[in-house]
C-alpha positions as CSV (number, residue, x, y, z in Angstrom):
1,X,60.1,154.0,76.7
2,X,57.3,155.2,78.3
3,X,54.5,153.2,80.2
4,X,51.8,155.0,77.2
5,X,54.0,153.8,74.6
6,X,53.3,150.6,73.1
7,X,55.9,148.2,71.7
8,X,55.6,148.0,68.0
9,X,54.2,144.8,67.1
10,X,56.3,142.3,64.7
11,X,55.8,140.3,61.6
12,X,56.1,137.3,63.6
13,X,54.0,137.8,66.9
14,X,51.3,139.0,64.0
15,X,51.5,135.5,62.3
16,X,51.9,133.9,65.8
17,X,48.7,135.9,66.9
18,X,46.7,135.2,64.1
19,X,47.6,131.3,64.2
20,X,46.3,131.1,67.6
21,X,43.1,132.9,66.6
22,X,42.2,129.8,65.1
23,X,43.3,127.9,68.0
24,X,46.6,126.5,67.0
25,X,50.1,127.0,69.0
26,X,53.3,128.3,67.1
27,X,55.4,124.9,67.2
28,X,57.4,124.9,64.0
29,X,60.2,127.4,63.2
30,X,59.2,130.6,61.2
31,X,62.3,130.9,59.0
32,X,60.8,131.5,55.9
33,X,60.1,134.2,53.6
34,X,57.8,135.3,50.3
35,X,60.7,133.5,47.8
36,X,61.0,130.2,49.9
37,X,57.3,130.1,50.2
38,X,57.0,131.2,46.2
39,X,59.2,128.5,44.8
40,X,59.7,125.8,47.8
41,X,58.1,122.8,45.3
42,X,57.9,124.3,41.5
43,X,60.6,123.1,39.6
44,X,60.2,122.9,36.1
45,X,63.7,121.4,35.7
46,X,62.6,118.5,37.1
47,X,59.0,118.6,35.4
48,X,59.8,119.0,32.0
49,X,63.3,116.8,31.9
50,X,61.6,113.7,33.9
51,X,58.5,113.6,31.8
52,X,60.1,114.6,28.1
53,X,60.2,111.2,26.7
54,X,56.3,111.2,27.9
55,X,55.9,114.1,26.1
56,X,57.3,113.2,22.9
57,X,55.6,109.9,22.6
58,X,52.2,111.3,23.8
59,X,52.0,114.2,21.2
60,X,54.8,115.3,20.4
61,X,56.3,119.0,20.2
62,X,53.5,120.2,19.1
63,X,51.2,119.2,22.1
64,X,54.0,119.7,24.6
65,X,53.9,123.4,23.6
66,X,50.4,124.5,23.2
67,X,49.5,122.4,26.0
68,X,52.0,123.9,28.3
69,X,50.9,127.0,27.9
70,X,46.7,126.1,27.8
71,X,47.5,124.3,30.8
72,X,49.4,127.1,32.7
73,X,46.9,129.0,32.2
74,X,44.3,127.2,33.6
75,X,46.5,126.1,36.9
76,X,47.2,129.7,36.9
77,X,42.7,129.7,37.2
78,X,43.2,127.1,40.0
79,X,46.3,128.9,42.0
80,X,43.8,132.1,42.1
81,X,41.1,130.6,42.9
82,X,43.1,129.0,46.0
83,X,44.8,131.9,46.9
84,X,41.5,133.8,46.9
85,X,39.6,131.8,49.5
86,X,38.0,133.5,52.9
87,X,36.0,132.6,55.3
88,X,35.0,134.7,58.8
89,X,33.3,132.9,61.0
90,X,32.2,134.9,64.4
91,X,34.8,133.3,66.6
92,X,37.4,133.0,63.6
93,X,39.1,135.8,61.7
94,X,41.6,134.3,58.9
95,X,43.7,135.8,56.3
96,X,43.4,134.7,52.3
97,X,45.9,131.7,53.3
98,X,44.7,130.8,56.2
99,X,47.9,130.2,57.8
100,X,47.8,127.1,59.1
101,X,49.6,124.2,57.5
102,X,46.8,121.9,56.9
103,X,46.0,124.0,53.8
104,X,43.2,122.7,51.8
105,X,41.6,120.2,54.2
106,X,41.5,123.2,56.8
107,X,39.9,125.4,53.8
108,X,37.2,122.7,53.2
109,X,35.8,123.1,56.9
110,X,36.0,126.8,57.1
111,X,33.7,127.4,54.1
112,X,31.5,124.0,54.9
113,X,28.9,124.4,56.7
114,X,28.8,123.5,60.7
115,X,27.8,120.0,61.0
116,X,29.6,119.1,57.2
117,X,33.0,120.4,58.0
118,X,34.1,117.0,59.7
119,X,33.4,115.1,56.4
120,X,34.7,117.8,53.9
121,X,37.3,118.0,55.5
122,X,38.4,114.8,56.1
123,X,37.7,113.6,52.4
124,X,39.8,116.7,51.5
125,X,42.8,115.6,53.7
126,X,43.2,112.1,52.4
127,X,42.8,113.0,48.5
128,X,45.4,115.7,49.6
129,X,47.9,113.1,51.1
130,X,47.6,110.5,48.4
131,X,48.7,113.5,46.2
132,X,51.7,114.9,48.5
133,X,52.9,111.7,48.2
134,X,52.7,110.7,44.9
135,X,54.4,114.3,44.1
136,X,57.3,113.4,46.4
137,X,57.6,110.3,44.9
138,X,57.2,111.4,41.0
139,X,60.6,114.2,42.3
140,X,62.4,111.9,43.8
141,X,62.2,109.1,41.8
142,X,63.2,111.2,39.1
143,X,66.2,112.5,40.9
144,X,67.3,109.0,41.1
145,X,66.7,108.0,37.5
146,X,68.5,111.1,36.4
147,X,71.1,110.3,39.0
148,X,71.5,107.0,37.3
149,X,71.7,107.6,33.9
150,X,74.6,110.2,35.1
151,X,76.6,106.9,36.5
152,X,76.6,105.4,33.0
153,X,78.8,108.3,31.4
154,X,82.4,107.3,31.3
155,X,81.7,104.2,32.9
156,X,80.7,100.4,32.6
157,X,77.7,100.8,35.1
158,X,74.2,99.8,34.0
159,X,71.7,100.6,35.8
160,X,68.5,97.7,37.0
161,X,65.3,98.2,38.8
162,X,67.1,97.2,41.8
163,X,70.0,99.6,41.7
164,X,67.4,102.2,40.8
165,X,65.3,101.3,44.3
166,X,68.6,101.4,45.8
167,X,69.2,105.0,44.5
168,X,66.0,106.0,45.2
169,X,66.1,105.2,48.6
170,X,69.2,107.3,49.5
171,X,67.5,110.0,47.8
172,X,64.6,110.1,49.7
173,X,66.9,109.7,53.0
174,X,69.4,112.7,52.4
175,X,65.8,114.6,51.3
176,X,65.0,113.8,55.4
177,X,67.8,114.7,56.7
178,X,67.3,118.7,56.6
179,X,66.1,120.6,59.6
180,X,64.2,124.1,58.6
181,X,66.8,126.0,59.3
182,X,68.9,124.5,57.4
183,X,65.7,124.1,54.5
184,X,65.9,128.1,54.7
185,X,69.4,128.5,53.2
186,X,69.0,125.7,51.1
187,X,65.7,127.0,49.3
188,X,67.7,130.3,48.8
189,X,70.1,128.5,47.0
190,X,67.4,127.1,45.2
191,X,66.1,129.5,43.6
192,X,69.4,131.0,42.5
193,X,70.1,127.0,41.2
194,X,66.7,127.0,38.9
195,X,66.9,130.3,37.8
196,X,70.6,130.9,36.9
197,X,70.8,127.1,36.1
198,X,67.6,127.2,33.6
199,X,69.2,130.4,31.5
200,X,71.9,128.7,31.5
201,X,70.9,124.7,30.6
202,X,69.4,126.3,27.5
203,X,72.0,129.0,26.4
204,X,74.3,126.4,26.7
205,X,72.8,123.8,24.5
206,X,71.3,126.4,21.6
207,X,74.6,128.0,21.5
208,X,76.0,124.7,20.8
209,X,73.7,122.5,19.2
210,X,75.3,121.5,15.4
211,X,72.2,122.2,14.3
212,X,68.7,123.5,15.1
213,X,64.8,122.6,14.4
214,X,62.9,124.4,12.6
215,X,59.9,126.3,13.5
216,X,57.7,123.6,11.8
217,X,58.9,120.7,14.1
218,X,58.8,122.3,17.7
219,X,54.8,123.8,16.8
220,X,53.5,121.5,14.2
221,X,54.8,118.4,14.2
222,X,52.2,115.3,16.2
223,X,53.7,111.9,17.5
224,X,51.5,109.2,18.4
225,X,54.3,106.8,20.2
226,X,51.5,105.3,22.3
227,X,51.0,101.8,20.7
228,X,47.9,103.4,18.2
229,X,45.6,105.3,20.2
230,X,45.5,108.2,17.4
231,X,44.3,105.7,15.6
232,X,42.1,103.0,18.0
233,X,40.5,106.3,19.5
234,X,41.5,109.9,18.2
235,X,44.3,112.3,18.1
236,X,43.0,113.9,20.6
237,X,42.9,111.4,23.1
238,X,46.4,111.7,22.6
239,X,46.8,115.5,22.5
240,X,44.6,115.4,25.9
241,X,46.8,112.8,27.9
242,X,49.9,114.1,26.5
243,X,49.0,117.4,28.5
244,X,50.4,115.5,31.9
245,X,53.9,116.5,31.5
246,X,52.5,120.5,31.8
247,X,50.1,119.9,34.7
248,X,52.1,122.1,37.2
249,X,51.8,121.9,41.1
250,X,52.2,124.9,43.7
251,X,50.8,122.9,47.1
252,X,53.8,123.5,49.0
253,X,52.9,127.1,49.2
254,X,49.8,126.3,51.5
255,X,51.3,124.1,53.4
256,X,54.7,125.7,54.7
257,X,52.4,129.0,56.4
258,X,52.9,128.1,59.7
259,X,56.6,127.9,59.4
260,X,56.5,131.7,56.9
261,X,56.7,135.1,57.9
262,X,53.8,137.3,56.9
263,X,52.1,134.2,56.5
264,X,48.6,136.2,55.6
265,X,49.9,137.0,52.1
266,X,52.5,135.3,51.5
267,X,50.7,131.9,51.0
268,X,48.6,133.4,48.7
269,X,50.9,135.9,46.8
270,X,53.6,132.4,46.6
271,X,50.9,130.9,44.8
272,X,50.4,133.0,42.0
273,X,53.8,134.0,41.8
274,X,55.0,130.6,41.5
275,X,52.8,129.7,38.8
276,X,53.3,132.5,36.8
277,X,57.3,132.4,37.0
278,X,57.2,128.6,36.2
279,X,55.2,129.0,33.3
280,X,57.1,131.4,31.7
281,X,60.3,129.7,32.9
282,X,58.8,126.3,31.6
283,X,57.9,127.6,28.0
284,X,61.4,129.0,27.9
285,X,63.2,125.4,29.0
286,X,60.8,123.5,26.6
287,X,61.7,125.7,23.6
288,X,65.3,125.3,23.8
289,X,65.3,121.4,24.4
290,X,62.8,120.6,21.5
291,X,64.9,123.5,19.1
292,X,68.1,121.8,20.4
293,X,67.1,118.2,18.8
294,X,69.2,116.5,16.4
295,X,67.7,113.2,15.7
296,X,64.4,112.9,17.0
297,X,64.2,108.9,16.8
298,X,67.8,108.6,18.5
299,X,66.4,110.6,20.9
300,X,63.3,109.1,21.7
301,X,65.1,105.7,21.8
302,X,68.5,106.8,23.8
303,X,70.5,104.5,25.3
304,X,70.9,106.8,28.4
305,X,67.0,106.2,29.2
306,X,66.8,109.9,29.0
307,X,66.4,112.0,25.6
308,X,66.9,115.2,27.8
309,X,70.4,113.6,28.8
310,X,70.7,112.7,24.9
311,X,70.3,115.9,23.8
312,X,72.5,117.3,26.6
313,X,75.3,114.4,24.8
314,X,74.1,115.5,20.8
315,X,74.7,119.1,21.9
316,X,77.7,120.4,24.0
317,X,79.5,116.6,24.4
318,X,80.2,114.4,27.4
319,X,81.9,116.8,29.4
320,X,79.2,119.0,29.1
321,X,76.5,116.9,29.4
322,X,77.9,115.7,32.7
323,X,77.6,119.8,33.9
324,X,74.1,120.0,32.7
325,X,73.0,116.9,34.0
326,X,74.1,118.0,37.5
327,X,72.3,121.0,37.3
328,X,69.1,119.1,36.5
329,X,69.8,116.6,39.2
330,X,70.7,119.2,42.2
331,X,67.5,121.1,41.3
332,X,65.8,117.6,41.1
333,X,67.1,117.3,44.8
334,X,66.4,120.4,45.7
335,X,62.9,120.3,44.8
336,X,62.1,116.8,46.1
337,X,63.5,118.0,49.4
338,X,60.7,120.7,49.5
339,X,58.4,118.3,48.4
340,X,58.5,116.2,51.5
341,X,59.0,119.1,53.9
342,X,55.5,120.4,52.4
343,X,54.4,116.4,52.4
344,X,55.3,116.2,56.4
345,X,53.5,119.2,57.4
346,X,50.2,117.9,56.2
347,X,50.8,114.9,57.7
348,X,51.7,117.1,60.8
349,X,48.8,119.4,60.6
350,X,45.6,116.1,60.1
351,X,47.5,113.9,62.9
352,X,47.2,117.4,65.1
353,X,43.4,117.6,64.4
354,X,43.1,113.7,64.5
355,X,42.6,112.6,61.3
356,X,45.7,110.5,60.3
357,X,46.1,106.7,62.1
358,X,48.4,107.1,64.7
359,X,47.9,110.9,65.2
360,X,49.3,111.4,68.7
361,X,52.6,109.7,67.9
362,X,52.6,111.9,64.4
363,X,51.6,115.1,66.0
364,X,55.2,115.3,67.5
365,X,57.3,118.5,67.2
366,X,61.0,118.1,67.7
367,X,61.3,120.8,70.6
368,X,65.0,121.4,69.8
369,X,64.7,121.4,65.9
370,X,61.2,122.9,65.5
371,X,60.5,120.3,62.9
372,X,57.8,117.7,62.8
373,X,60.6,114.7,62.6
374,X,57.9,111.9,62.4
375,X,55.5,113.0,59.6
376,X,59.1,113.8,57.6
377,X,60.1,109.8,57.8
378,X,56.4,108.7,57.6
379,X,56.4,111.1,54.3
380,X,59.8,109.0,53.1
381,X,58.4,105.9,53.8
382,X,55.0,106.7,51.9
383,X,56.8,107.4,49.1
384,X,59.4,104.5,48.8
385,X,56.2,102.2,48.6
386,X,54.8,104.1,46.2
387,X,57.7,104.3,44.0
388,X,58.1,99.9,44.3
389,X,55.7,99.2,41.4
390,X,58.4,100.9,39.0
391,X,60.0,97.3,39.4
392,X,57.3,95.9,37.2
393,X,56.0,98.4,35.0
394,X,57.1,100.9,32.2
395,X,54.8,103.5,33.1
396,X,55.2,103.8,36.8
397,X,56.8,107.4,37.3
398,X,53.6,109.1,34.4
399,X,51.8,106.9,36.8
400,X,52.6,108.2,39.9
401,X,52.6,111.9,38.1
402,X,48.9,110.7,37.4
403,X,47.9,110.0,40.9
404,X,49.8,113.2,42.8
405,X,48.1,115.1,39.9
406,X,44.4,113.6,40.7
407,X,45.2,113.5,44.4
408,X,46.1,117.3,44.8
409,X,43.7,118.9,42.5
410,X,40.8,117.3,43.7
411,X,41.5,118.4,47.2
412,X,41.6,121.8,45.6
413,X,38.5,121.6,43.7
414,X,36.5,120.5,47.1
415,X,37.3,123.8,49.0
416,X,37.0,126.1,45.5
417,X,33.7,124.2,44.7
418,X,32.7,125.2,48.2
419,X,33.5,128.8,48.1
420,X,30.9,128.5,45.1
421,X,28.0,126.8,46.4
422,X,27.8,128.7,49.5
423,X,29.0,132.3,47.8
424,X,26.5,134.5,49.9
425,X,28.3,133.3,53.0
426,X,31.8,134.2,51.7
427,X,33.6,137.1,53.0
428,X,36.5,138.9,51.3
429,X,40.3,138.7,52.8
430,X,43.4,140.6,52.5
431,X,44.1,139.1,48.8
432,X,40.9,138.4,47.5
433,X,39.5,138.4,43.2
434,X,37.0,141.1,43.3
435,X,34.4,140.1,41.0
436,X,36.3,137.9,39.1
437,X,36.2,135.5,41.8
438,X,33.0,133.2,40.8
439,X,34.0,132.7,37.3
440,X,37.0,131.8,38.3
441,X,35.9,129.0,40.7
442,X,33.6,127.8,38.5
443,X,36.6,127.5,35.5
444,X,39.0,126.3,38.0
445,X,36.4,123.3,39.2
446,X,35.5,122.7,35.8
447,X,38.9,122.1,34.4
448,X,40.2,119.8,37.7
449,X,37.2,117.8,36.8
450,X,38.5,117.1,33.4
451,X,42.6,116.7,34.3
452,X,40.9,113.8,36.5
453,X,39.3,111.8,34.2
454,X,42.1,112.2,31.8
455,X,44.9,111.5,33.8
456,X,42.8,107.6,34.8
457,X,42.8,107.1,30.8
458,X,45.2,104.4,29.9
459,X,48.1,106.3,28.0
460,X,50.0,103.2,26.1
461,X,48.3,100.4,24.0
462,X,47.3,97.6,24.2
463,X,46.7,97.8,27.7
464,X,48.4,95.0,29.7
465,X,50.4,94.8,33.3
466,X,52.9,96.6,32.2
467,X,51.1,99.6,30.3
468,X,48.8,99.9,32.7
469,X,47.6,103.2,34.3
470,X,47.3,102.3,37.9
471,X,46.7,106.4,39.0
472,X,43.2,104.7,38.8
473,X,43.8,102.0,41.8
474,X,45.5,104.0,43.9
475,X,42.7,106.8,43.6
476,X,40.1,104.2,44.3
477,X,41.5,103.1,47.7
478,X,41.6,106.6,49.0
479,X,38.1,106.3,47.9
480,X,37.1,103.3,49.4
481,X,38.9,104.0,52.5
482,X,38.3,107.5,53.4
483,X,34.5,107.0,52.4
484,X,34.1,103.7,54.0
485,X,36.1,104.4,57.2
486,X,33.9,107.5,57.7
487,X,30.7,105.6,57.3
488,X,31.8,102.9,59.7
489,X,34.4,105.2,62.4
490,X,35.4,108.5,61.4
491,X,32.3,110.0,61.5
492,X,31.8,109.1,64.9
493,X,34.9,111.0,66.3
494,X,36.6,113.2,63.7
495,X,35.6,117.2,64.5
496,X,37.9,118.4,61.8
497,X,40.5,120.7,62.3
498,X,40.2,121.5,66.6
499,X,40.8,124.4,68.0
500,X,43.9,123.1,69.9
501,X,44.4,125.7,72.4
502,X,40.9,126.1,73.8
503,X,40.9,122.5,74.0
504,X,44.2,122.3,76.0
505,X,42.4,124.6,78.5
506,X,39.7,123.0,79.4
507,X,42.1,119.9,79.8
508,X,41.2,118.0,76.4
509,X,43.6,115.9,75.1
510,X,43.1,116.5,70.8
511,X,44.7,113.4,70.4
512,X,42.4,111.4,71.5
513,X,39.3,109.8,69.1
514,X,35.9,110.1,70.5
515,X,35.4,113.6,71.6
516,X,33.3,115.3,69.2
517,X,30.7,116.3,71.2
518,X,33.3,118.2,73.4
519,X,35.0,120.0,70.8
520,X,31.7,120.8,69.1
521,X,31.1,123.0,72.5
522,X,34.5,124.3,71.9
């Protein structure tokens, strides 16, 4: 090669490159692609399946179809509104994604202004947590309910709260246990897992279900199993709580940029793509379960615990049952282990700018596996606690649903809402909306609004200690706490996300609380 040629630049060193634009250092492992990115967290065998018996008390077929697909739509608003976002400051050129994985707490201070971005950001990143964590625990406790309902078949084993825990717990531990490069061949099976196992769950059970539903039942037919609400409120406030079991997440795309190639597009591109793919691959999954019905009331009241294992039993026997559960359980696994991988890296990327207690012990990067090790167990550890009030109450898992729900999608309204307020500063990226894009934002911010005070509303009556929905108490200490510790600390030393590298050279320690005044100058 000549000294006038230049060395074609890669994928990598371009993702690398623009990462350290906005002052961060490559630590983690780029091992994955556009497909791991696209479908890391979305698993609509572990959406539908967990929350089914929700579904049919809280509506019904009916309302678990049409609000499956009105819902989609409007996360499909929310994904593209997300995906659109872009923000150039002078010093700071960033793609659509911006590739870091502190997603959309590091979104809220790039399009806040100046001197707000330490508070928008910082309210952003604990909303965002609360909600990682309650999606971590919603998979994985669901993993370990489907994991013990599967015990019960040809045996005497009965499953309690405490052998559930006990389950649980191993499940979050194995879901640890993965390094990212091992992650990287296990999301390619993955998505082989969903998609071949999906076609297949539903062939399967349609081909041999005695008999089928009729068109009537799956699109017409309402349940109000709630205790009365139909009739102590409205239908509708059943139809409108009912629409939980549809509310679909894709965080994990943001999240997982720094460790994906072609990072610029392929956060945003995963997005859309995994919305779009669910929805359609949702709709298809909740068809042939609600067609493959054979008595709705034994189904609703099981003895497995499970009317998606019951129809599994009604439909292609024991044996078979036991092959469709596992499907629903590994991609149950699968997904929860995505789910904390996502959940660690935000952890990783707000104890790197400061804003997580205990940030320079979490803002550790395993030099040999590339892998943030601490956040990972903190992430496990979040999520066992959350998942201990299911010892006392009925409603715990559409609980913690409710609160990973409220938690995420507000942290994604702040930065959309923010794009629209200050839409003459905004600055088109690499994937952006074209003219589309206000409307958009405003839909998307309009509808998270709503999924927020619905999913608060108390979905069983009467309303006691066992019914109740307490997505609203754990919502109100994030609250309380990231409001109130910013009045009476935060605001006195968190500069949002830092600009790590410049910081480094001029011998600052980002670790450390109390230097916003010197990375202000940075």
């Amino acid at each position: 090669m000549s000294n006038d040629e230049k060395k074609p630049i890669s994928t990598t060193e371009k993702d690398e490159a623009e990462l350290a634009k906005m002052g961060y250092k490559q630590e983690l492992q780029r091992e994955l692609g556009l497909m791991q990115v696209s479908f890391s967290i979305i698993s609509v065998i572990t959406g539908i399946p967990s929350l089914f018996l929700y579904g049919l008390n809280t509506g019904g077929p009916s309302v678990m179809v049409y609000g499956w697909i009105i819902v989609s739509f409007f996360t499909l608003l929310v994904g593209m509104a997300m995906a659109g976002e872009l923000i150039i400051q002078p010093e700071l050129s960033t793609s659509s994604a911006h590739p870091t994985s502190g997603g959309p707490y590091f979104w809220a201070a790039m399009l806040s202004k100046p001197k707000d971005a330490p508070l928008t950001s910082w309210i952003t990143g604990w909303f965002n947590l609360l909600g990682q964590v309650a999606v971590t625990t919603g998979i994985s406790f669901a993993c370990a309910s489907f994991i013990s309902t599967l015990s019960t078949f040809r045996t005497g084993f009965v499953p309690t709260a405490n052998t559930q825990i006990g389950v649980y717990a191993a499940v979050l531990f194995s879901q640890g246990s993965f390094g990212v490069r091992v992650l990287h061949y296990l999301n390619n099976v993955s998505v082989w897992w969903h998609a071949i196992g999906t076609f297949s769950l539903v062939v399967a059970i349609l081909a041999k279900a005695p008999t089928h539903q009729s068109g009537q039942f799956v699109f017409q037919t309402f349940i109000d199993g709630t205790g009365g609400w139909a009739e102590r409120a409205s239908p509708a406030y059943v139809a409108v709580t009912g629409i939980l079991m549809a509310q679909v997440s894709f965080d994990a795309s943001a999240h997982m940029t720094e460790e994906t190639t072609n990072a610029a597009m392929s956060g945003s591109i995963g997005i859309i793509m995994a919305i779009g793919v669910s929805a359609l691959l949702g709709l298809y999954l909740l068809l042939g379960l609600l067609f493959s019905i054979q008595n709705l009331d034994n189904t609703i009241n099981t003895a497995t615990g499970e009317p998606v294992a019951q129809i599994f039993l009604d439909c292609v026997g024991e044996d078979g049952a036991i092959v469709l559960m596992i499907i629903v359980i590994g991609a149950m696994f699968f997904c929860g282990t995505f789910s904390v991988t996502s959940n660690s890296r935000m952890m990783y990327a707000f104890a790197r700018d400061g804003g997580l207690p205990g940030s320079k012990f979490f803002a550790y990067v395993n030099t040999k596996w590339k892998s943030p090790i601490r956040t990972v167990w903190l992430a496990c550890t979040l999520s066992f606690i959350l998942g201990l009030p299911s010892l006392g109450s009925t409603v715990a898992f559409s609980a913690a649903t409710s609160i990973a729900t409220i938690g995420l999608y507000i942290s994604y309204a702040i930065p959309i809402a923010l794009r629209v307020i200050y839409h003459a500063d905004f600055v088109r990226g690499p994937f952006h909306l074209g003219k589309f894009s206000f409307p958009i934002a405003i839909t998307a911010v309009t509808w998270i609004a709503f999924i927020s005070i619905v999913f608060i509303l108390p979905q069983e009556n009467p309303v006691d200690s066992q019914t109740f929905n307490y997505a609203i108490v754990a919502v109100g200490i994030v609250i309380i706490y990231s409001v109130g510790y910013w009045l009476i600390s935060a605001r006195k030393w968190f500069a949002g996300p830092v600009k790590q590298i410049a910081a480094e050279e001029m011998g600052i320690n980002v670790m450390e609380p109390g230097l916003t005044e010197k990375l202000a100058d940075i």
